[in-house]
C-alpha positions in Angstrom: -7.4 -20.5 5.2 -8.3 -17.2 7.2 -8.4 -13.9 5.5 -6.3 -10.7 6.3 -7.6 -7.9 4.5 -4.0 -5.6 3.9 -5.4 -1.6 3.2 -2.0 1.0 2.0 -1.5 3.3 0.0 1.6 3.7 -2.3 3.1 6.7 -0.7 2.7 5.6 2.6 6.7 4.5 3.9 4.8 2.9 6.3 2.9 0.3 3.8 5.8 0.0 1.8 7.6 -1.6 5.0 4.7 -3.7 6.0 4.4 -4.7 2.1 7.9 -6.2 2.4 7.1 -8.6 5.7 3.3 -9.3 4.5 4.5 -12.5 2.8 6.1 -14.2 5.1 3.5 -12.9 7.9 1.2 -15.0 6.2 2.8 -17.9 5.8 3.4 -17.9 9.6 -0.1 -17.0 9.8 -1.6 -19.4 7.7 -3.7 -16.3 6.1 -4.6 -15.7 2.7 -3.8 -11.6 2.4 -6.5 -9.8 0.5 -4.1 -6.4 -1.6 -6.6 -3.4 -0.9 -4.1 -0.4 -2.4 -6.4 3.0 -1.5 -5.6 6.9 -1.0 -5.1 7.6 2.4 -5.6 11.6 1.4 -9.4 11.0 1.4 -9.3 9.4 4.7 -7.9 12.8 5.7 -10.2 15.0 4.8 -12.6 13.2 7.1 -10.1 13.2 9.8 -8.5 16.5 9.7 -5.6 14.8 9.3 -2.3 15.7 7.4 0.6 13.9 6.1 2.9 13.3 8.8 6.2 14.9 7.7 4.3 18.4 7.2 3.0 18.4 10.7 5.2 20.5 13.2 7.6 18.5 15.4 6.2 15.0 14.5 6.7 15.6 10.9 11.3 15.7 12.2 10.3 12.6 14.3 8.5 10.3 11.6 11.1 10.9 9.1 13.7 10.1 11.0 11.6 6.7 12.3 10.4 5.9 9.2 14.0 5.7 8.1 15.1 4.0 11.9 12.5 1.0 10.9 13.5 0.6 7.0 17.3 -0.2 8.9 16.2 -2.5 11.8 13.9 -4.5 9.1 16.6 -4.1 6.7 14.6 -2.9 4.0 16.2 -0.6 1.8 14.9 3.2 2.0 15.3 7.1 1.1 12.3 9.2 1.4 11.5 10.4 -2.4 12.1 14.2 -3.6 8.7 14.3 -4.4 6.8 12.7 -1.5 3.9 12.5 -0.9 2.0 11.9 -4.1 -1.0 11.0 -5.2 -1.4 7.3 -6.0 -3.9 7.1 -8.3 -1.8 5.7 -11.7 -0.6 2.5 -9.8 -3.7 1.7 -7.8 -6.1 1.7 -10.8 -3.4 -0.2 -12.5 -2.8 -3.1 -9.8 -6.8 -3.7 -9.6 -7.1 -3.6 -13.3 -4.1 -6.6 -13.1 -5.6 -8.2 -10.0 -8.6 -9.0 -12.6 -6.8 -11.5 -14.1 -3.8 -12.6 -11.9 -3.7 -11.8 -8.3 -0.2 -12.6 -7.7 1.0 -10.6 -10.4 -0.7 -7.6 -9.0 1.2 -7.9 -5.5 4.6 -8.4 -7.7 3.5 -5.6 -9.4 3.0 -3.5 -6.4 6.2 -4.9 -5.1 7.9 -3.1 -7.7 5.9 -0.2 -7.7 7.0 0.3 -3.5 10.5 -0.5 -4.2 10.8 1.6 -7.2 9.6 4.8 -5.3 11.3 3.9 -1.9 14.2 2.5 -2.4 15.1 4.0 -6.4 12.9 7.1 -6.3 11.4 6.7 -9.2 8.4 9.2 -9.8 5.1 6.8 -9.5 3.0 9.9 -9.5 4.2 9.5 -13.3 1.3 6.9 -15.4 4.3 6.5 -17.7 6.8 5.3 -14.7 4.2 3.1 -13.5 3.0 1.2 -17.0 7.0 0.8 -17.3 7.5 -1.1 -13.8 4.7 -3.5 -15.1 6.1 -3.6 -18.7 9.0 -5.7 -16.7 6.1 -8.7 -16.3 5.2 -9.1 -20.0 2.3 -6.7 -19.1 0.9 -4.5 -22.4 2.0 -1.4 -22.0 -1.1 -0.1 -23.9 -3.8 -2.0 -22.5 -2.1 -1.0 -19.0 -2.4 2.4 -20.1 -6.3 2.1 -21.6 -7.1 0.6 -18.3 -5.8 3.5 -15.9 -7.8 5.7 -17.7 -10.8 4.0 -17.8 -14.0 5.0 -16.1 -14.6 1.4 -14.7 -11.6 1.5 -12.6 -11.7 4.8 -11.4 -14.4 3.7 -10.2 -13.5 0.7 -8.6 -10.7 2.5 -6.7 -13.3 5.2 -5.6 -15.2 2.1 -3.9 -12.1 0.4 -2.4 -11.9 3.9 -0.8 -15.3 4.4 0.7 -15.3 1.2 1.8 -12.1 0.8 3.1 -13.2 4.3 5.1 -16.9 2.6 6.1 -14.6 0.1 8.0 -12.6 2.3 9.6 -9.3 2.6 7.9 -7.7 6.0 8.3 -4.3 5.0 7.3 -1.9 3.0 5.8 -1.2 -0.1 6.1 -4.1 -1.3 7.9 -5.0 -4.1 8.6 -8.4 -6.4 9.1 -8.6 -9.4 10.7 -12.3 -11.4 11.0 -13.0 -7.5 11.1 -10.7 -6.7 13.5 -8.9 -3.7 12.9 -5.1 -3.0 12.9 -3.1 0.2 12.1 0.5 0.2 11.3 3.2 -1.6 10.3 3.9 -1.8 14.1 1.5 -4.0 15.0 2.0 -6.2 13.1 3.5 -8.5 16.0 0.9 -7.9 17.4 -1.8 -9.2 14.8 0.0 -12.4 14.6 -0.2 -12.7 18.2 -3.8 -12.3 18.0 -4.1 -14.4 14.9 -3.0 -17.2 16.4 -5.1 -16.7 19.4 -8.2 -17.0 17.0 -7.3 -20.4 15.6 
């Protein structure tokens, strides 16, 4: 099968939404979708960019289409209290459970998504987090041993730079045979182009 290399970061509404259609994308597809959770504030800095909702006039705009899309793709949605946030508790925590079972890691960040966006849960929170994977049998203490452990801080730190190198400056985005794709609207038109490729 092809591979589809899936880049977001946990606060991004945006990834969240694409995180909900991913799976059936890619059994249209016929891809095999590579998780790539990463911080989209260090793509920033070397951007100049800022999170949308604090930027004047678009910041109105995307909050009210980020809520528009979660309706039309019926996914359910309310933009956090505390949002955004820095995702570094569940992204060291889905690579350290990619190690040993890959789909548990994208049920895990399932749950992690759906727990911020749709229950507002406070992921920022390590303790939040290692309870969401505590609902898959996961050790809470080894979960909690491995966010803090040097090895995958600094994994995540080169998921980051790489995921930069390539070209990502936001979530989700999306690589395709290195072809590059930002936002959850385009995804349409990735399949399109998928399937052109076959």
């Amino acid at each position: 099968m092809s591979e589809l290399d899936f880049y977001f970061d946990f606060s991004s509404p945006y990834g969240y939404l694409a995180s909900e259609r991913i799976d059936d994308f890619a059994a249209r597809c016929g891809v095999t979708v590579h998780w790539r959770p990463f911080l989209i504030g260090a793509a920033f800095k070397q951007t100049g960019q800022s999170p949308l909702i604090s930027q004047p006039i678009r910041g109105d705009y995307f909050r009210h289409d980020m809520e528009r899309c979660a309706r039309l793709q019926g996914t359910p949605f309310k933009l956090p209290a505390k949002f955004p946030y820095a995702a570094v508790a569940p992204s060291r925590a889905f690579y350290w459970i990619d190690s040993f079972d890959t789909k548990l890691a994208q049920k895990f960040a399932h749950d992690i998504y759906r727990g911020y966006f749709a229950d507002g849960l406070d992921m920022s929170n390590p303790e939040t987090v290692i309870a969401t994977a505590t609902r898959h049998e996961i050790d809470a203490g080894a979960l909690r041993n491995a966010i803090s452990d040097q090895k995958w801080k600094q994994h995540l730190r080169e998921v980051i730079d790489q995921a930069i190198a390539r070209g990502a400056f936001g979530s989700p985005f999306f690589f395709y045979r290195d072809e590059p794709f930002f936002g959850n609207d385009r995804m349409d038109q990735l399949e399109q182009w998928i399937k052109s490729q076959a």
